[in-house]
N, CA, C and O atoms as a Tripos MOL2 file, in Angstrom:
@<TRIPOS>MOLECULE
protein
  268   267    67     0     0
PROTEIN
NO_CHARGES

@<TRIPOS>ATOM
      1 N         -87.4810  125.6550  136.0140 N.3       1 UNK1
      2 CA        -87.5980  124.8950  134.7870 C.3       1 UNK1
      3 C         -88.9230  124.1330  134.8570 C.2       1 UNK1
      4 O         -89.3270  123.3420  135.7090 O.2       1 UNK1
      5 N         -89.4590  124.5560  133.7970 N.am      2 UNK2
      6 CA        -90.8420  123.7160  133.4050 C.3       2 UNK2
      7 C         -90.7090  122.2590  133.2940 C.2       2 UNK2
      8 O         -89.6780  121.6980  133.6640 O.2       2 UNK2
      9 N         -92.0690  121.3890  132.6210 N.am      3 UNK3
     10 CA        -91.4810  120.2130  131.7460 C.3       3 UNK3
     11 C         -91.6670  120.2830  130.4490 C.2       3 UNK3
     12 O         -91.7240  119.2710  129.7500 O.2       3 UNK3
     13 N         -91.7820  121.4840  129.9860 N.am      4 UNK4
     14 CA        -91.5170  121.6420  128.5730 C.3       4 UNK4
     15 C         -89.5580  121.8490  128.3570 C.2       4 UNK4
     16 O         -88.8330  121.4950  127.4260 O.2       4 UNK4
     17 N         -89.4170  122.1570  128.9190 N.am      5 UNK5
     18 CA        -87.9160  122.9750  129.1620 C.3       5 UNK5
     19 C         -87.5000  121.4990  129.2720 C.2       5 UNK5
     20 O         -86.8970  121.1570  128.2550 O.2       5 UNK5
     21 N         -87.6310  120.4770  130.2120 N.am      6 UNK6
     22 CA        -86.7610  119.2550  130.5740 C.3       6 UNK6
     23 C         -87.2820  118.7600  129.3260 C.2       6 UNK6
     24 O         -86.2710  118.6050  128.6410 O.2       6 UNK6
     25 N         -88.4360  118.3710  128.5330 N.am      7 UNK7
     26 CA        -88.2490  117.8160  127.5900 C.3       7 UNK7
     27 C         -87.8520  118.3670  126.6180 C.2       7 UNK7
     28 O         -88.0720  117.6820  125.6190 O.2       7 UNK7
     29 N         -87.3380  119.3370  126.3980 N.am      8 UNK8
     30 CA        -86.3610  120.0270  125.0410 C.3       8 UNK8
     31 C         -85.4900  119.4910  125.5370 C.2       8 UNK8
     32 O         -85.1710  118.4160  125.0280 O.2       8 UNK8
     33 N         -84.4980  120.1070  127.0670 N.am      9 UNK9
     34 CA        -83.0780  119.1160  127.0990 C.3       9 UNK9
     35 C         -83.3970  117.6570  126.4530 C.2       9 UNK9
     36 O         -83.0920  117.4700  125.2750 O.2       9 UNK9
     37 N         -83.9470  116.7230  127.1400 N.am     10 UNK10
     38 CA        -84.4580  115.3910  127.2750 C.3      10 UNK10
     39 C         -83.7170  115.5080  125.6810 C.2      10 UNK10
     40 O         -82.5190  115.2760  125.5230 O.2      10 UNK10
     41 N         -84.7170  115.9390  124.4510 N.am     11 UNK11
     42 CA        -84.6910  115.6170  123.5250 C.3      11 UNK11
     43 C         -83.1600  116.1000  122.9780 C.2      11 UNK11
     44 O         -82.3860  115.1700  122.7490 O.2      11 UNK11
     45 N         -82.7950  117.0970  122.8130 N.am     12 UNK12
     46 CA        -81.4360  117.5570  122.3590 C.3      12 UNK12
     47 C         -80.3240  116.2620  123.2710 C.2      12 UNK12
     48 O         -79.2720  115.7160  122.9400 O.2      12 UNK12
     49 N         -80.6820  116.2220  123.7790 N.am     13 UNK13
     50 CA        -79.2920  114.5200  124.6720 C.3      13 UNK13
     51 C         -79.8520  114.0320  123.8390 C.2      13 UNK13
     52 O         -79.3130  114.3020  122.7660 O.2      13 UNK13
     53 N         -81.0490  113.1640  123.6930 N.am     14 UNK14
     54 CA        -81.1820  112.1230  123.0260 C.3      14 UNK14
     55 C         -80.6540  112.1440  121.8520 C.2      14 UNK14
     56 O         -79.8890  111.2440  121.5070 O.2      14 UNK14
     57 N         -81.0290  113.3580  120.8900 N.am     15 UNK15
     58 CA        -80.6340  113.4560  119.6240 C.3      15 UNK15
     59 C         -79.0930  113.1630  119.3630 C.2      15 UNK15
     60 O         -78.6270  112.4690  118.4590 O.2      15 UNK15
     61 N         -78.4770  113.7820  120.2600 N.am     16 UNK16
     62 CA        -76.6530  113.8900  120.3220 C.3      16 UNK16
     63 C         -76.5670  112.7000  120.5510 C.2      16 UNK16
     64 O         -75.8710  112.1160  119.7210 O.2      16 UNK16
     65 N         -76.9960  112.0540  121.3590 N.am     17 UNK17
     66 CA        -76.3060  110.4950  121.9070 C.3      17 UNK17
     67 C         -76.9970  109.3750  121.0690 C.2      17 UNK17
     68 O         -76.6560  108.1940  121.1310 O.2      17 UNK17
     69 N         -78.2190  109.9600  120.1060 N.am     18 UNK18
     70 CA        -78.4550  108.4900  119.6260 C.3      18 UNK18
     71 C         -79.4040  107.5480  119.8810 C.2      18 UNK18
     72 O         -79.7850  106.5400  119.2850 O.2      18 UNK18
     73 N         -79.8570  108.3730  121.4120 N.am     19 UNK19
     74 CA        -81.0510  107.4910  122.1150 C.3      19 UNK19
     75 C         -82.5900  107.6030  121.4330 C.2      19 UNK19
     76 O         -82.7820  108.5430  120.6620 O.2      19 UNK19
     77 N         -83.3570  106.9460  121.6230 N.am     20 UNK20
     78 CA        -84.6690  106.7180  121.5430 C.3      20 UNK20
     79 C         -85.6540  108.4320  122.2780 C.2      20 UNK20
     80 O         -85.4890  108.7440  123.4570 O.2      20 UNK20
     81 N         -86.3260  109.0540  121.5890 N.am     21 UNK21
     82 CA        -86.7730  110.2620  121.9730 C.3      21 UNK21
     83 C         -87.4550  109.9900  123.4010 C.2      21 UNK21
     84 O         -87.4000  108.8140  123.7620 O.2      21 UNK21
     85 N         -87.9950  110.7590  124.1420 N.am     22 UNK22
     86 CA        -88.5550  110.2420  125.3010 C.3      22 UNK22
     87 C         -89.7930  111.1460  124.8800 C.2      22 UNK22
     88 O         -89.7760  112.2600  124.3560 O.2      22 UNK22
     89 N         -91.1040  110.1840  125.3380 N.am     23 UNK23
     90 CA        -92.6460  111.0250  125.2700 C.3      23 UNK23
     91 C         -92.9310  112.3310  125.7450 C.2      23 UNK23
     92 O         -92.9240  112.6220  126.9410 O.2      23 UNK23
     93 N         -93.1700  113.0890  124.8630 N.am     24 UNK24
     94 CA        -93.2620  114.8140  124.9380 C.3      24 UNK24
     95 C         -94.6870  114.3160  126.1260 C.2      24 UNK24
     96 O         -95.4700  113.3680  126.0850 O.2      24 UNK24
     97 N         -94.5090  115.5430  127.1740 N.am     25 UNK25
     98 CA        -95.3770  115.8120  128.2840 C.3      25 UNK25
     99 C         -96.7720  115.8940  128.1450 C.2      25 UNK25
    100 O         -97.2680  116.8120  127.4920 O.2      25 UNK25
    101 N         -97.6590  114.7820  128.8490 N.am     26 UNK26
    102 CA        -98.9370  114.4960  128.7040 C.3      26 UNK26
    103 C         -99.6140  113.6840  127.7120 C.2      26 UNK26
    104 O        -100.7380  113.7040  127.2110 O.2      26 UNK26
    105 N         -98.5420  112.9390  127.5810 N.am     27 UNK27
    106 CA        -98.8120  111.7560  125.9790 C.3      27 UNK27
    107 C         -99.8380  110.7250  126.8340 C.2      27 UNK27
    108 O        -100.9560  110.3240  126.5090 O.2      27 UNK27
    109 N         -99.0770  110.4530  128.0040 N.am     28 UNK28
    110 CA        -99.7990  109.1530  128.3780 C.3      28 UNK28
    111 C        -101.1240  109.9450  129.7140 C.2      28 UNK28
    112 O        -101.7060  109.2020  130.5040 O.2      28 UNK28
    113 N        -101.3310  111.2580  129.7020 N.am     29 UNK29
    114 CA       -102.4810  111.3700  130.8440 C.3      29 UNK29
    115 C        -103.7120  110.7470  130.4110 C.2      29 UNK29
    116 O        -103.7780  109.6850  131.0300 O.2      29 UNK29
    117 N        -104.5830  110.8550  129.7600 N.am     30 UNK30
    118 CA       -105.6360  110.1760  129.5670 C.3      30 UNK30
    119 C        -105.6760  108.8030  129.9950 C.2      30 UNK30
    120 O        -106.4940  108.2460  130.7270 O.2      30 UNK30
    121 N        -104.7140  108.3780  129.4500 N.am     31 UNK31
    122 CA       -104.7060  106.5830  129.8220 C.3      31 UNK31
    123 C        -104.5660  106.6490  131.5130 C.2      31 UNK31
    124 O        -105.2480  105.8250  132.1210 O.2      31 UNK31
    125 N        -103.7430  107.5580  132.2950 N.am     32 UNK32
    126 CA       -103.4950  107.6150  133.2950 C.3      32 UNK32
    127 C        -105.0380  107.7180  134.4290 C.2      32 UNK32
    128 O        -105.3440  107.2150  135.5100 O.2      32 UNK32
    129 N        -105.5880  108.5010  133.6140 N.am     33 UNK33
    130 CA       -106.7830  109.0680  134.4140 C.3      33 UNK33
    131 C        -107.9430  108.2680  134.0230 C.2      33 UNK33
    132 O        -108.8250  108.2520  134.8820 O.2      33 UNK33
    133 N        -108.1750  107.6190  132.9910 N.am     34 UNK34
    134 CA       -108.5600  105.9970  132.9440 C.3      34 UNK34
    135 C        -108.5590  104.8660  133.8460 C.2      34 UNK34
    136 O        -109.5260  104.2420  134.2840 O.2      34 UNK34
    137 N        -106.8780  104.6390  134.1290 N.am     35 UNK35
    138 CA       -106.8840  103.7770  134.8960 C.3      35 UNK35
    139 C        -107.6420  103.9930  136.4340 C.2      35 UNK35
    140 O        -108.3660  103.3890  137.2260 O.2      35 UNK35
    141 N        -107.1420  104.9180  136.3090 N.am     36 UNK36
    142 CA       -107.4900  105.3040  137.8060 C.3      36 UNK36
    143 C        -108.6450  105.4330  137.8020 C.2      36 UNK36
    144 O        -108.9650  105.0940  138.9410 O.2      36 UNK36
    145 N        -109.7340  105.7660  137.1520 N.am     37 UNK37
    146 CA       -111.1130  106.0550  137.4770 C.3      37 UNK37
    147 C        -111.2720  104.2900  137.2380 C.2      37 UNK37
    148 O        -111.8010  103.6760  138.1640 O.2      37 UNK37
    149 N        -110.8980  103.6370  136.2270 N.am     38 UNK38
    150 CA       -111.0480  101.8940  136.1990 C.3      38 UNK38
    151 C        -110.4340  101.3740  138.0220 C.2      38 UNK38
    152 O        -111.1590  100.4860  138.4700 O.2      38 UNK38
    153 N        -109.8470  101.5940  138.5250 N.am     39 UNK39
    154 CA       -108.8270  100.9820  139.6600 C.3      39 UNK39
    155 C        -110.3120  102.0000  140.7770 C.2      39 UNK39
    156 O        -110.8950  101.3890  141.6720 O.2      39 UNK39
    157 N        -110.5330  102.9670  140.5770 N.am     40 UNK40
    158 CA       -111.5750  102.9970  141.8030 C.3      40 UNK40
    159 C        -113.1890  102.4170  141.3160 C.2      40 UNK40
    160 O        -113.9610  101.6910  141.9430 O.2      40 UNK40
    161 N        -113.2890  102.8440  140.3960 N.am     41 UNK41
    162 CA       -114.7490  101.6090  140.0940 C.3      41 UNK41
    163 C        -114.6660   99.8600  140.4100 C.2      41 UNK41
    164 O        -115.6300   99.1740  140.7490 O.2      41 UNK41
    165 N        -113.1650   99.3370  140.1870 N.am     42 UNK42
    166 CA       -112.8880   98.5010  140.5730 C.3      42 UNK42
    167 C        -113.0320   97.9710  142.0900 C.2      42 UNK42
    168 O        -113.7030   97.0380  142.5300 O.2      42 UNK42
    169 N        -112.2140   98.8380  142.7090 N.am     43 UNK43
    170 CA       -112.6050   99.4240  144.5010 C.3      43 UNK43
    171 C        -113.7870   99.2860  144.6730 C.2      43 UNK43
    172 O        -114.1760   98.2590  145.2300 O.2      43 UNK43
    173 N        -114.4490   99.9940  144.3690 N.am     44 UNK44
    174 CA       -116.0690  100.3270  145.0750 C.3      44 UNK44
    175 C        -116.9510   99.1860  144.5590 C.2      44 UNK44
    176 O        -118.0450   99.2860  145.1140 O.2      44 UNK44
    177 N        -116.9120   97.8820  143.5120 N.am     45 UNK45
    178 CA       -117.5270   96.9970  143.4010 C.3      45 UNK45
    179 C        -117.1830   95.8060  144.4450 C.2      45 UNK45
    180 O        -117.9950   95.1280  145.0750 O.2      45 UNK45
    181 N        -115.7250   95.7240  144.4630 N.am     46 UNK46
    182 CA       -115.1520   94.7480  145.4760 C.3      46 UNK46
    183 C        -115.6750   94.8480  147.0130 C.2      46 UNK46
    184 O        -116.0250   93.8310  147.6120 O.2      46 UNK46
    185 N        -115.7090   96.2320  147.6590 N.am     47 UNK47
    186 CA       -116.0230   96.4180  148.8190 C.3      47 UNK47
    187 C        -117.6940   96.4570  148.4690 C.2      47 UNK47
    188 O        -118.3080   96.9780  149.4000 O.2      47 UNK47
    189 N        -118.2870   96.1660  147.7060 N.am     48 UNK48
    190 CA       -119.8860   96.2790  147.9010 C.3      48 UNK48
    191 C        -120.5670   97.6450  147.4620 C.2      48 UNK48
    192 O        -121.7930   97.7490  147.5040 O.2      48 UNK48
    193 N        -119.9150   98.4870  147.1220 N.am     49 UNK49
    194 CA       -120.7180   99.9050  146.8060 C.3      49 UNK49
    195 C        -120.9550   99.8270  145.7580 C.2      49 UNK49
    196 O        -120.4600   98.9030  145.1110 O.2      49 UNK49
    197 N        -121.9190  100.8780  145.0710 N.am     50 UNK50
    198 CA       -122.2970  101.0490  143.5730 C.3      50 UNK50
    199 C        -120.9090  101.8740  142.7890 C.2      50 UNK50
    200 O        -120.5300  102.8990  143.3540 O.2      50 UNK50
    201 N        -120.3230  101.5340  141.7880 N.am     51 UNK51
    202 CA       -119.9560  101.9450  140.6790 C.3      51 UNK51
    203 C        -119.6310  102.9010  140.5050 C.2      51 UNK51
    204 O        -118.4850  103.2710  140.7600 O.2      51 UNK51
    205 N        -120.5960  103.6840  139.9750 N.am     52 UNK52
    206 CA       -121.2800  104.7790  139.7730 C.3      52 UNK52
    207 C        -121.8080  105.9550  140.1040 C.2      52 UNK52
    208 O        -122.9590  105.8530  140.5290 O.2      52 UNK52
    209 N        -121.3810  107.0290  140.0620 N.am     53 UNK53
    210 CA       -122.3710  108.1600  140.5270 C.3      53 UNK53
    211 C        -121.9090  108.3260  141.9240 C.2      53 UNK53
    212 O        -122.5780  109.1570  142.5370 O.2      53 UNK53
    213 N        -120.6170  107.5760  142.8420 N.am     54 UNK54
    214 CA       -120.8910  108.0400  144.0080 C.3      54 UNK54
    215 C        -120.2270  109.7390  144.3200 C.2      54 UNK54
    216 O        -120.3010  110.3600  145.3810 O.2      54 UNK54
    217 N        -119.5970  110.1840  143.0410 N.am     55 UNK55
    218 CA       -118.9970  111.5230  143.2090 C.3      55 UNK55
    219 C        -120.6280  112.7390  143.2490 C.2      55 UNK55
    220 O        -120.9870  113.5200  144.1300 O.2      55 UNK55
    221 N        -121.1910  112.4410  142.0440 N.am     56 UNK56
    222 CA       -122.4280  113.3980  141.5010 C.3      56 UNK56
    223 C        -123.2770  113.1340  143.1530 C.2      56 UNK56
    224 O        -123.6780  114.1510  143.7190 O.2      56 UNK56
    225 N        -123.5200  111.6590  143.8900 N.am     57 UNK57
    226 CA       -124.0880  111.2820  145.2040 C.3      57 UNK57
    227 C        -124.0210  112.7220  146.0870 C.2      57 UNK57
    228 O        -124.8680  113.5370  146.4530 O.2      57 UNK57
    229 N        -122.4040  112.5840  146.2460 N.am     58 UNK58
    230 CA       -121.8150  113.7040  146.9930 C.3      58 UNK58
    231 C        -122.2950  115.1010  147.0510 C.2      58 UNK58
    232 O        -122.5560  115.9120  147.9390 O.2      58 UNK58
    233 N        -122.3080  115.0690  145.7910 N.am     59 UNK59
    234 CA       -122.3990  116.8910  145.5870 C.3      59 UNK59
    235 C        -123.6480  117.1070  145.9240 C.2      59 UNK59
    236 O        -123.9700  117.9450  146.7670 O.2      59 UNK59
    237 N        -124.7130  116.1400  145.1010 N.am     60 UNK60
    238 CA       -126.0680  116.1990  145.5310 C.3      60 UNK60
    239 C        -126.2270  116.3420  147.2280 C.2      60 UNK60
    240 O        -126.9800  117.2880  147.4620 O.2      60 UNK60
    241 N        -125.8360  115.8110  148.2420 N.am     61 UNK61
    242 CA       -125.8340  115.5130  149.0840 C.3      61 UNK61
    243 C        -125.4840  117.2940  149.7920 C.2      61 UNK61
    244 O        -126.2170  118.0190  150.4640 O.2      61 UNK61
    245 N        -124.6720  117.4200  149.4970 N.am     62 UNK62
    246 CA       -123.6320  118.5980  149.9890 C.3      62 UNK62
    247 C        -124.5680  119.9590  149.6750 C.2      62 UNK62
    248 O        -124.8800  120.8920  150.4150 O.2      62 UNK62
    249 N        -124.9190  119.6530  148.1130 N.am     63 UNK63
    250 CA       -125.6190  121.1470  147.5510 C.3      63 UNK63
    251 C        -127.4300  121.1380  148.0930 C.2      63 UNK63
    252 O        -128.2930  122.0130  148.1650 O.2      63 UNK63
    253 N        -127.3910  119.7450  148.3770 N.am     64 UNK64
    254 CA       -129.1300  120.0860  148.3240 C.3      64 UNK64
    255 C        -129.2800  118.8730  149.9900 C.2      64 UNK64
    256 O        -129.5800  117.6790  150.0030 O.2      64 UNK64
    257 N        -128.8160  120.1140  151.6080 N.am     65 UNK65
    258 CA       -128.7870  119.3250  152.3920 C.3      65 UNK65
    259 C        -130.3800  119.1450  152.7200 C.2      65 UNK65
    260 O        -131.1460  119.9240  152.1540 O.2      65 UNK65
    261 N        -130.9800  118.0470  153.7050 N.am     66 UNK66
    262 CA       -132.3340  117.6290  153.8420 C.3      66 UNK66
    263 C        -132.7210  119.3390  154.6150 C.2      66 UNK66
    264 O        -131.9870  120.1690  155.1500 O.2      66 UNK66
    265 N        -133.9520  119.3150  154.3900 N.am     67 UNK67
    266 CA       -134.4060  120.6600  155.2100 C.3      67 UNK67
    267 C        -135.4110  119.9870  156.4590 C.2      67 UNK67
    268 O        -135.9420  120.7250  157.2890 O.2      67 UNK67
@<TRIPOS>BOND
     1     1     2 1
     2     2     3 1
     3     3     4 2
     4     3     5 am
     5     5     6 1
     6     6     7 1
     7     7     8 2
     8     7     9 am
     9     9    10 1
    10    10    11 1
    11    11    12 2
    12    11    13 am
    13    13    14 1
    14    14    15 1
    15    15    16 2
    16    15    17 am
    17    17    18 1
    18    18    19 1
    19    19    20 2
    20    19    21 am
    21    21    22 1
    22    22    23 1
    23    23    24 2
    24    23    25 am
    25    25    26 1
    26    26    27 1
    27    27    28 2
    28    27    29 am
    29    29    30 1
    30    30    31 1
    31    31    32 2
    32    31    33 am
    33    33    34 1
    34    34    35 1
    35    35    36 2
    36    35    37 am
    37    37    38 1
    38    38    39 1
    39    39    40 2
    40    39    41 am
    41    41    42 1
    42    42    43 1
    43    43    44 2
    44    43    45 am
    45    45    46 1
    46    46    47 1
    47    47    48 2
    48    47    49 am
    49    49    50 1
    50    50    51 1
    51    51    52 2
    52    51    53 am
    53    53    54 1
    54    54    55 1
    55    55    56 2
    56    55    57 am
    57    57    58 1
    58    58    59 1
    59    59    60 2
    60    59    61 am
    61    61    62 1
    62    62    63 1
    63    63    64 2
    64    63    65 am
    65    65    66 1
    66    66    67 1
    67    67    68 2
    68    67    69 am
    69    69    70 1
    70    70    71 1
    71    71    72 2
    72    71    73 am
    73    73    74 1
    74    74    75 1
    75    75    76 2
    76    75    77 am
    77    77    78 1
    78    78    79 1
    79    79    80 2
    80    79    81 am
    81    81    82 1
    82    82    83 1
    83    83    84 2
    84    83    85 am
    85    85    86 1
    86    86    87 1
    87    87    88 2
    88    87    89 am
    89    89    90 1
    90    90    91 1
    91    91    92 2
    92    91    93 am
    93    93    94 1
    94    94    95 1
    95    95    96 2
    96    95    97 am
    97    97    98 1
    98    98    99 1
    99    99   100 2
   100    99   101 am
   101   101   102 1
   102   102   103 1
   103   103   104 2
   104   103   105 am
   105   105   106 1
   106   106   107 1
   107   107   108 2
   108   107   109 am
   109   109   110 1
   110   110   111 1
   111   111   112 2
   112   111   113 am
   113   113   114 1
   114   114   115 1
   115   115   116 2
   116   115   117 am
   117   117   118 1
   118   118   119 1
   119   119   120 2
   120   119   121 am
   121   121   122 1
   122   122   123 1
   123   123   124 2
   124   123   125 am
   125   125   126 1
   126   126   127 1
   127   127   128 2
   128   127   129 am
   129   129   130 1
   130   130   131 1
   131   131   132 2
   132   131   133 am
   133   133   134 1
   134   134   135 1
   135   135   136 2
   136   135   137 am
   137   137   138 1
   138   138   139 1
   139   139   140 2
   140   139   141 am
   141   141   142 1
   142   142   143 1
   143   143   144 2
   144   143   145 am
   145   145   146 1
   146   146   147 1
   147   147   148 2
   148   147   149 am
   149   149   150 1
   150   150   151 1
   151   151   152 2
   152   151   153 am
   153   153   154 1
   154   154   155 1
   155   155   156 2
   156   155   157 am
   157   157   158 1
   158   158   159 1
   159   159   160 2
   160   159   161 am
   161   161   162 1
   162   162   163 1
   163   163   164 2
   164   163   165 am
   165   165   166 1
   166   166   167 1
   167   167   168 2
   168   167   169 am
   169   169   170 1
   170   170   171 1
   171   171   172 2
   172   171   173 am
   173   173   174 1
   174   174   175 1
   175   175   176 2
   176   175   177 am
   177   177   178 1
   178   178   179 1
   179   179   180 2
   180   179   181 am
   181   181   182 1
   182   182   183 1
   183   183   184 2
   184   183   185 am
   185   185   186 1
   186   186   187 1
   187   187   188 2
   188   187   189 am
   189   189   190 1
   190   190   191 1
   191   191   192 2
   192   191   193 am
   193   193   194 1
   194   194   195 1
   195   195   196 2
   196   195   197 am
   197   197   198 1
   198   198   199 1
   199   199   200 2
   200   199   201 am
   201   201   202 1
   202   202   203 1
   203   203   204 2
   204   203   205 am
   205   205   206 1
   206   206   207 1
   207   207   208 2
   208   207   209 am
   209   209   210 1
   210   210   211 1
   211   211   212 2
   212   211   213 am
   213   213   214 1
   214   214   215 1
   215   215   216 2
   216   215   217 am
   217   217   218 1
   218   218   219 1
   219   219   220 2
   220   219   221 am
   221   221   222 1
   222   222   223 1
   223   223   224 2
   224   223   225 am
   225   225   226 1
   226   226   227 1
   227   227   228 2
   228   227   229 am
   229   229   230 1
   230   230   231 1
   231   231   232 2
   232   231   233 am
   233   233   234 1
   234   234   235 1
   235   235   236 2
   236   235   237 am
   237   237   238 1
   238   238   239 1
   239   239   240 2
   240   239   241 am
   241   241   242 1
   242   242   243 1
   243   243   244 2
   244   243   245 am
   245   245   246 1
   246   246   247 1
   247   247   248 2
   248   247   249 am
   249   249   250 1
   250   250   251 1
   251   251   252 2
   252   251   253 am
   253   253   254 1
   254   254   255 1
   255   255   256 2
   256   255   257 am
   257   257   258 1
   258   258   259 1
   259   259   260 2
   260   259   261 am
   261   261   262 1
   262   262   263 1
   263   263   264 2
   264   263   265 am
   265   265   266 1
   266   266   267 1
   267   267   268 2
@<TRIPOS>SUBSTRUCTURE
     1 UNK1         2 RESIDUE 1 A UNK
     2 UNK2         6 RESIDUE 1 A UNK
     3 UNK3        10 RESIDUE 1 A UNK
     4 UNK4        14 RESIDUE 1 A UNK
     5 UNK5        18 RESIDUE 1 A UNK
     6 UNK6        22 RESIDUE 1 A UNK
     7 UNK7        26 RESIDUE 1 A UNK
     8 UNK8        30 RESIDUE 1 A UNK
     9 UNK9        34 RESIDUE 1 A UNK
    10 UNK10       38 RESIDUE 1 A UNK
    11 UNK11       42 RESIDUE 1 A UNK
    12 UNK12       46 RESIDUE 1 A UNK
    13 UNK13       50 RESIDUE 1 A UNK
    14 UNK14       54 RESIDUE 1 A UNK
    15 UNK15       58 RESIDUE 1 A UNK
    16 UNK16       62 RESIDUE 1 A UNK
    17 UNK17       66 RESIDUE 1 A UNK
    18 UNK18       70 RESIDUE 1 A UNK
    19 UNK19       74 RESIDUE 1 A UNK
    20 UNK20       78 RESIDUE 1 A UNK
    21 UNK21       82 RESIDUE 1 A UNK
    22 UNK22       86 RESIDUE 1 A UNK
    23 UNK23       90 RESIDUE 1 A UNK
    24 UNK24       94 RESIDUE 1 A UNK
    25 UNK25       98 RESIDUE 1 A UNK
    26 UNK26      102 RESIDUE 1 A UNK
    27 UNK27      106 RESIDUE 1 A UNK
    28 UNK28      110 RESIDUE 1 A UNK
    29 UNK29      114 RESIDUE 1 A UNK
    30 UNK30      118 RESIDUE 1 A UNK
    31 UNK31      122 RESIDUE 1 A UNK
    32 UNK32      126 RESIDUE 1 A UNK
    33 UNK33      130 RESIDUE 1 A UNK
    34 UNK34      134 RESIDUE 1 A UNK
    35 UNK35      138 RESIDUE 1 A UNK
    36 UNK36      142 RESIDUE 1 A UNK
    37 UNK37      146 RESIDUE 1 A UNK
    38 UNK38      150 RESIDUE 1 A UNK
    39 UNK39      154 RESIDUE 1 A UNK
    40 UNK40      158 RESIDUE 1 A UNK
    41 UNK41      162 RESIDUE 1 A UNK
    42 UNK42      166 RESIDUE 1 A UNK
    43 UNK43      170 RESIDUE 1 A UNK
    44 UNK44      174 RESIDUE 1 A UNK
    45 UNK45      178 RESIDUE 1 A UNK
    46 UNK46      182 RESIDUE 1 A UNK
    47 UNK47      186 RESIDUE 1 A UNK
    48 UNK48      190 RESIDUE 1 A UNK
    49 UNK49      194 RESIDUE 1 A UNK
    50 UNK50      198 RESIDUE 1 A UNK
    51 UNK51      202 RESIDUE 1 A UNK
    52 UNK52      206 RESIDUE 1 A UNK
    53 UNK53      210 RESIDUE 1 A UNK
    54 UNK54      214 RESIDUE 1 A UNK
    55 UNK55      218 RESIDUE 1 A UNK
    56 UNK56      222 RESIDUE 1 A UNK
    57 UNK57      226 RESIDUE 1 A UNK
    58 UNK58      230 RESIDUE 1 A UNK
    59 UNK59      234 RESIDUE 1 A UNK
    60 UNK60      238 RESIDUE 1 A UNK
    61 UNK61      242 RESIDUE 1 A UNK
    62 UNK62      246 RESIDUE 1 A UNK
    63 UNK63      250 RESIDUE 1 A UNK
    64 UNK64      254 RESIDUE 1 A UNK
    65 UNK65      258 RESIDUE 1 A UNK
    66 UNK66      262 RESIDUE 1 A UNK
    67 UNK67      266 RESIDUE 1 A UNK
């Protein structure tokens, strides 16, 4: 079973019993993946690092090693 499948059950209970629908799957990711990129920019200012750019840092680092 998917979570498309649990949220059809989800919804058919709710409907029968009366309850409040529950959020069809992936309503709230964006906000999710927000926070989290907010909660590690947050991180990396507190401990002293830059912000910014330390992922693109990486790759640069990785793809273009010193010769």
């Amino acid at each position: 079973m998917n979570a498309l499948h649990q949220y059809l059950f989800d919804t058919h209970r709710a409907a029968r019993l009366g309850e409040p629908m529950p959020p069809a799957p992936g309503t709230h990711d964006v906000a999710v993946f927000r926070a989290v990129r907010d909660r590690r920019r947050f991180e990396r200012v507190v401990a002293g690092r830059p912000a910014r750019g330390a992922v693109r840092a990486a790759l640069h680092r990785w793809l273009r090693p010193a010769r």
